[in-house]
N, C-alpha and C positions, 0 to 999 in steps of 0.2 A: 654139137652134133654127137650120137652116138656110136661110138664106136667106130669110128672115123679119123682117130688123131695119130695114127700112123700109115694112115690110106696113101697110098702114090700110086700114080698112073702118067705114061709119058704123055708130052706134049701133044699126040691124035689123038687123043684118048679125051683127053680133059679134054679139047676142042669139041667132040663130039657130045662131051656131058654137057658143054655150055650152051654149045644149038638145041638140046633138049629140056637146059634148066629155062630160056627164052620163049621157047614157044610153047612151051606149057603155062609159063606166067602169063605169055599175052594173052591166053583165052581167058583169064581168070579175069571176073564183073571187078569194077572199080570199086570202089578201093580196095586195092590188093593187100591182101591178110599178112602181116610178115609171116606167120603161124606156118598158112598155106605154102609158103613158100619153100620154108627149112622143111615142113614135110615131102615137097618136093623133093627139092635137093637131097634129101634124104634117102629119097627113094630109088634117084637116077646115081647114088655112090653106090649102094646097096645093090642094084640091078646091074652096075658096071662092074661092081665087084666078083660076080656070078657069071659075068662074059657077056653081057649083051653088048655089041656094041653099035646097037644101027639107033642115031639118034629120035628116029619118027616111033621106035617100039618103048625105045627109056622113055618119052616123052607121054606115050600111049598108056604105060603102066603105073609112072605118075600120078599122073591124072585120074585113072581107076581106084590106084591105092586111096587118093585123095578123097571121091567118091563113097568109099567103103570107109572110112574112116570118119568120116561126116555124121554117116547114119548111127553111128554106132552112139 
C-alpha cells in the first residue's frame, strides 16, 4: 500500500476502518477484485488519515473513489 507503512491508529479507530473496509466490499458484484479491494482500503487509511471517523462516510467515499477511478 502507499504510503501507509508507518500509519497507526488506536484500537477505535482501526475498528471503524474495518466496518467500512466490510461493507464496501460486500456491495462489490462477485467475484471481488483483489485490485478493488486495496483501492479501498486505500482509500478508508487515506480518509482516516485526514480525520473522518464515521465508518458509513469512509465507506461512502470508498466506494466513490472506486467509481472515479474505474472511469478513468
Amino acid at each position: 500500500m502507499k504510503n501507509f507503512s508507518h500509519a497507526a491508529f488506536p484500537p477505535d479507530t482501526i475498528s471503524v476502518m474495518k466496518q467500512a473496509l466490510d461493507g464496501a466490499v460486500s456491495t462489490l458484484p462477485h467475484p471481488v477484485n483483489s485490485s478493488h479491494v486495496q483501492r479501498i482500503a486505500e482509500s478508508i487509511l487515506r480518509t482516516t488519515r485526514e480525520g473522518e471517523r464515521d465508518p458509513t462516510m469512509l465507506q461512502t467515499m470508498a466506494l466513490l473513489e472506486l467509481q472515479i477511478t474505474q472511469r478513468d
